[in-house]
C-alpha positions in Angstrom: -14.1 -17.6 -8.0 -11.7 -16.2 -5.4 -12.6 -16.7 -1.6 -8.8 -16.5 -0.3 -5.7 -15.7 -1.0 -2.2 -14.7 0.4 -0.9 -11.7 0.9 2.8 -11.8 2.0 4.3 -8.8 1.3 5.4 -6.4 3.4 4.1 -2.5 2.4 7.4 -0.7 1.6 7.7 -4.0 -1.0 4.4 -3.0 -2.6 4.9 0.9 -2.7 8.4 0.0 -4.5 6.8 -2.6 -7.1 3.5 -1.3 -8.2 5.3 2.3 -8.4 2.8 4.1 -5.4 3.3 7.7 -5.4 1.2 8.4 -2.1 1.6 6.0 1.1 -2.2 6.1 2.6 -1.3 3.3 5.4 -1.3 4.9 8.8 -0.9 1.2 9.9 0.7 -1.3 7.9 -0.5 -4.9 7.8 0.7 -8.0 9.3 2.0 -10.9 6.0 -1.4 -13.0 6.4 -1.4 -16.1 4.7 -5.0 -17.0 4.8 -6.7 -13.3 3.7 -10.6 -13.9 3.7 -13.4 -11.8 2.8 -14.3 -9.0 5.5 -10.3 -8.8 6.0 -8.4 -5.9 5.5 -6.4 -6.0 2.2 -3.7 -4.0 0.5 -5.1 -2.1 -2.7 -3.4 0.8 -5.4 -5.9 3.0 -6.8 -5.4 6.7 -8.6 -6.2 9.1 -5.9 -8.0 12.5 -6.8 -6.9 15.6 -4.8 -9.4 17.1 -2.8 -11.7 19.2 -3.4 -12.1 17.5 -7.2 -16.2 18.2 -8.0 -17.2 14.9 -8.7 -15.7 13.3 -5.8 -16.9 16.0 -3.5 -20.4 15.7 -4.8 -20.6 11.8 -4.5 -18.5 11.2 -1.3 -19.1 13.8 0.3 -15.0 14.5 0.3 -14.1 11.3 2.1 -11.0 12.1 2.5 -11.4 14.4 4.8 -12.3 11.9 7.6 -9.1 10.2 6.9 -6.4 13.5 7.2 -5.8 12.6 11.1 -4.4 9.1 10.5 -2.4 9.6 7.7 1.5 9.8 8.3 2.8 12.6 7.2 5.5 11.2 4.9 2.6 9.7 2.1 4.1 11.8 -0.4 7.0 9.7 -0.4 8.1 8.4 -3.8 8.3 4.7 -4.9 12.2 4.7 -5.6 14.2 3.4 -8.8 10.7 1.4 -9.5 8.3 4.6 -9.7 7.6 4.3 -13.5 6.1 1.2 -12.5 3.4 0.1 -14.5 3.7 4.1 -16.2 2.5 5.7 -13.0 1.8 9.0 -13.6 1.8 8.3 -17.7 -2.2 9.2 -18.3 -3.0 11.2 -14.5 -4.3 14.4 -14.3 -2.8 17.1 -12.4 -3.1 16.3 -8.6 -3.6 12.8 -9.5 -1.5 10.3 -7.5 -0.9 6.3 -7.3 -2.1 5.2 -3.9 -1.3 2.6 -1.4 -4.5 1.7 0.9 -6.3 -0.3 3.3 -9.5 -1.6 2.4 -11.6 -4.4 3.4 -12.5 -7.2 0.8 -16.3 -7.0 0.4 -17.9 -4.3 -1.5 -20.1 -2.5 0.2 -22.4 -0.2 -3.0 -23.0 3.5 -2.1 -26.9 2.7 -1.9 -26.6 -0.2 0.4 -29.0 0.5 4.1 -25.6 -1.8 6.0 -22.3 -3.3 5.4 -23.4 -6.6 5.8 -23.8 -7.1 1.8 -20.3 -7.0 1.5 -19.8 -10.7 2.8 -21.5 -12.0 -0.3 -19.6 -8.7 -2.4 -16.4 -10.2 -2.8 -15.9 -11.0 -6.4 -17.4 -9.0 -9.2 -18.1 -11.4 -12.9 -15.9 -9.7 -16.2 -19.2 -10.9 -18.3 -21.4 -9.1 -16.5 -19.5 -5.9 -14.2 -20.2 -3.2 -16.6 -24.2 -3.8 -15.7 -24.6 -5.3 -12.3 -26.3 -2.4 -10.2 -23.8 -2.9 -7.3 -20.3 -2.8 -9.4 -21.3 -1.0 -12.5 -20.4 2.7 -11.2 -17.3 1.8 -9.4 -16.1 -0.4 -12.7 -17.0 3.0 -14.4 -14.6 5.4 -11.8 -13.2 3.3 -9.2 -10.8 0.2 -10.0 -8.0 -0.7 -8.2 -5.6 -3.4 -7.9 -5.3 -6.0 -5.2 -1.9 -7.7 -4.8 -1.5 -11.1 -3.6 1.1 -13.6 -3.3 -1.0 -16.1 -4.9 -4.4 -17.5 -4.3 -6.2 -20.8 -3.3 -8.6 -22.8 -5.0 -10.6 -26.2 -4.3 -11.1 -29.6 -6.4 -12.9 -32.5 -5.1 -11.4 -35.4 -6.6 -13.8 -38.0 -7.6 -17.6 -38.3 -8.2 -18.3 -38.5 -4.1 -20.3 -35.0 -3.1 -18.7 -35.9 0.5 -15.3 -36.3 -0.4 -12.7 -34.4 1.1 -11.5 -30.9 -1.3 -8.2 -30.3 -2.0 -6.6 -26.8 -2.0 -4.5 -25.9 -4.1 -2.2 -22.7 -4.1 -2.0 -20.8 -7.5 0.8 -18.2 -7.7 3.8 -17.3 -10.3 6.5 -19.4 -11.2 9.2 -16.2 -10.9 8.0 -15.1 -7.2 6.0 -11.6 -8.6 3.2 -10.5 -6.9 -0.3 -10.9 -8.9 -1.9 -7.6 -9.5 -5.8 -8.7 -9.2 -8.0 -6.3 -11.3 -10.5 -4.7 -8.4 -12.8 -2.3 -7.7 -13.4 -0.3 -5.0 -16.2 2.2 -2.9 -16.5 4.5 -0.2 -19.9 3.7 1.7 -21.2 6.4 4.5 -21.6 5.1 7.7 -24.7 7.4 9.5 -23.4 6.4 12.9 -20.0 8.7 12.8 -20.2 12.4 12.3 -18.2 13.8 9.1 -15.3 14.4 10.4 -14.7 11.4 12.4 -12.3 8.4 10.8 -14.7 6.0 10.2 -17.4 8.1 8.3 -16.2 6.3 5.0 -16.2 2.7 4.9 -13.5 1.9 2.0 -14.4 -1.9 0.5 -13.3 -3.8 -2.4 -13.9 -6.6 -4.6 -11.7 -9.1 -7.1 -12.8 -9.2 -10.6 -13.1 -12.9 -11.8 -13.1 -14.4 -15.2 -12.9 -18.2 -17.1 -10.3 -19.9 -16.1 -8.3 -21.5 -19.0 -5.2 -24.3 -19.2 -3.8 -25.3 -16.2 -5.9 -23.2 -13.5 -9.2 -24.7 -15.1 -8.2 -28.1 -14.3 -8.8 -27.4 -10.9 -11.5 -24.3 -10.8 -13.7 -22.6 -13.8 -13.1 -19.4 -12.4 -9.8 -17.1 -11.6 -8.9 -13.6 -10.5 -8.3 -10.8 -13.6 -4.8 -10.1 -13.5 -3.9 -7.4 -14.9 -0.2 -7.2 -17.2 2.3 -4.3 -15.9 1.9 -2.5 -18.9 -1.7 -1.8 -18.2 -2.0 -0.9 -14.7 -2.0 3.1 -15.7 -5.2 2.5 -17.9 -6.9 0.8 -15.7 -6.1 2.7 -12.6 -6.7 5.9 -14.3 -10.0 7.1 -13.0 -10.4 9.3 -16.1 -11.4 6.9 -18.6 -15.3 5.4 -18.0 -15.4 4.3 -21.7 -17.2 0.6 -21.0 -15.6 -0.6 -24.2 -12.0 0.6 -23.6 -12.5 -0.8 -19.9 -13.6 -4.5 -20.9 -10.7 -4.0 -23.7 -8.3 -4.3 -20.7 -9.5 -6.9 -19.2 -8.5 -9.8 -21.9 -8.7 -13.1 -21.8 -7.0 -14.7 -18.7 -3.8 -16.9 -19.1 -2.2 -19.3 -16.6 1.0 -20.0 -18.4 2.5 -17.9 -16.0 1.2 -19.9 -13.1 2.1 -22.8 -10.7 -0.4 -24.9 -8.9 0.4 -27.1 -6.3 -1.8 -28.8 -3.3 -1.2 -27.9 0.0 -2.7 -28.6 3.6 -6.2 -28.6 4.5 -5.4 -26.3 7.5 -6.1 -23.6 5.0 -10.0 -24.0 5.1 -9.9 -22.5 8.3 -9.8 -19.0 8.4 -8.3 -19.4 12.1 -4.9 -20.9 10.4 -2.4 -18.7 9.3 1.4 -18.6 8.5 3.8 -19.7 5.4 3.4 -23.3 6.3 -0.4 -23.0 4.3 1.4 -22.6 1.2 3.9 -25.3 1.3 3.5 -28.4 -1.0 1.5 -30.9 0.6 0.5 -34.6 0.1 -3.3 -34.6 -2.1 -5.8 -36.1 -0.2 -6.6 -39.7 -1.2 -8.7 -40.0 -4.5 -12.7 -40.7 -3.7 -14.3 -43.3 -5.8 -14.6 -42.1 -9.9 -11.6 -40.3 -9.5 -10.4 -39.4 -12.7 -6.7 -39.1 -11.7 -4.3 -40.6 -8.7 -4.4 -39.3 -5.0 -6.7 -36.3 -5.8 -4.9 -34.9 -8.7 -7.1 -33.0 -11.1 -7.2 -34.7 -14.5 -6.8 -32.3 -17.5 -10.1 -30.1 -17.6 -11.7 -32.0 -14.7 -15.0 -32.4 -13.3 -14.2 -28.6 -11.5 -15.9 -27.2 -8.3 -19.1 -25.0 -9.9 -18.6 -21.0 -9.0 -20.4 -20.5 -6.2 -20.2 -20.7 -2.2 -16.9 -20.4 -1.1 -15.8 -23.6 1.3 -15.7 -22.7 4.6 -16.9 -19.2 3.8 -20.5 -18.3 4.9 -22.1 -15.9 2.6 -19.9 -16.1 -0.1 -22.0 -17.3 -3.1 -21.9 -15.7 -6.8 -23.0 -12.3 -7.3 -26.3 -13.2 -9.7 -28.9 -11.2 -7.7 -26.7 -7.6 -8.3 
């Protein structure tokens, strides 16, 4: 599972690395440290042009609610790293690789309110292609979410009340993770069509086992999806279920570091570089299978469910 992670960067950094085509921030985000569900989040997704049938009949052109806050220079290219990920390489005319803000939560197209989205946040691999609330966006609307890195919990010991210890997750060379996601556009009946915030856009990480070293800590992880791949699964063309769960293969934390940091993270009211700077484990509880609260290899791992410190954020098994 995945109830927070960081996310540093600042946008012209992420239009320039994941190779965006069309800038869709009217107001860019401040780096937050300590991103938690309901917050808004960073996410590249294809974009259709207007007026595309399918996206007119479904969304009633959500788009067009969004025309007055968008800057005028979103056609802006990505620079020397526009190939990025083969942007562009499978799109259809009028297509476009977008940089938006959404908030982490899916909220489905059917839902009465938005309040579901608090328990929406990450969406199983084994089971996304089914689940009422994620199977049509997994079909036409996946995204990517990039993060710095993300946190997870162990409780070291055999003590139910002993204290967790976060650890951060993120690459050893400093690249941002691009977190396989899907997003939807949910109609909110108090704003007229034409008003801004007639389309709520929300989002969710796809998560999967965790193997090697991140499994030691957690049995769950984001998706991350390779470079190479970022044009098939953006590419909103494609709703073969087979070639979609071909892309999302088996995870691999070679490429990661963990490391334990402060407590202060478990409060969503703490922010700022300092959360993700190597800290001291909390002492070992009785049973502890290895010193000062370091996870043993394939430990006893926190099961996937409520998120500590995060109401409402158990697994998705009812949708």
């Amino acid at each position: 599972m995945c109830g927070r992670y960081a996310s540093a960067r600042k946008r012209i950094e992420l239009l320039e690395e994941f190779g965006v085509e069309r800038d869709r921030v009217a107001e860019p985000l401040e780096p937050d440290y300590n991103v938690a569900p309901t917050k808004q989040v960073y996410a590249v997704l294809t974009g259709r042009p207007r007026g595309t049938g399918d996206r007119d009949a479904e969304d009633g052109n959500p788009d067009a609610g969004q025309a007055a806050s968008e800057r005028t220079g979103d056609n802006r290219a990505a620079g020397s790293h526009a190939d990025a990920g083969q942007a562009g390489g499978n799109q259809a005319a009028g297509e476009a690789r977008e940089l938006r803000v959404v908030r982490w939560g899916l909220v489905p197209f059917w839902a009465k309110d938005p309040s579901i989205g608090s328990r929406m946040i990450n969406a199983r691999s084994e089971t996304i292609s089914v689940k009422p609330a994620f199977r049509r966006a997994f079909a036409r609307r996946r995204c990517l979410l990039p993060a710095d890195g993300y946190y997870e919990w162990y409780r070291p010991g055999s003590d139910a009340k002993a204290v967790k210890q976060p650890y951060y997750m993120f690459r050893a060379d400093g690249s941002s993770l691009a977190m396989a996601g899907l997003y939807e556009l949910w109609r909110d009946p108090a704003f007229p069509d034409d008003h801004p915030d007639a389309w709520l856009w929300t989002s969710t990480i796809i998560t999967t086992n965790a193997p090697d070293e991140a499994g030691r800590i957690h049995d769950r992880m984001p998706m991350v999806i390779d470079p190479a791949l970022w044009a098939d699964w953006l590419d909103p063309g494609n709703s073969d279920t087979g070639d979609l769960l071909g892309l999302l293969a088996p995870a691999s934390s070679g490429g990661l570091i963990s490391r334990a940091v402060s407590t202060a993270v478990n409060s969503v009211r703490n922010n700022g570089p300092r959360l993700i700077e190597p800290a001291e484990p909390e002492p070992a509880g009785p049973g502890s299978a290895g010193p000062a609260g370091e996870p043993p290899a394939r430990s006893r791992r926190l099961p996937s469910g409520a998120i500590r410190g995060v109401p409402d954020s158990g697994p998705d098994t009812l949708f």
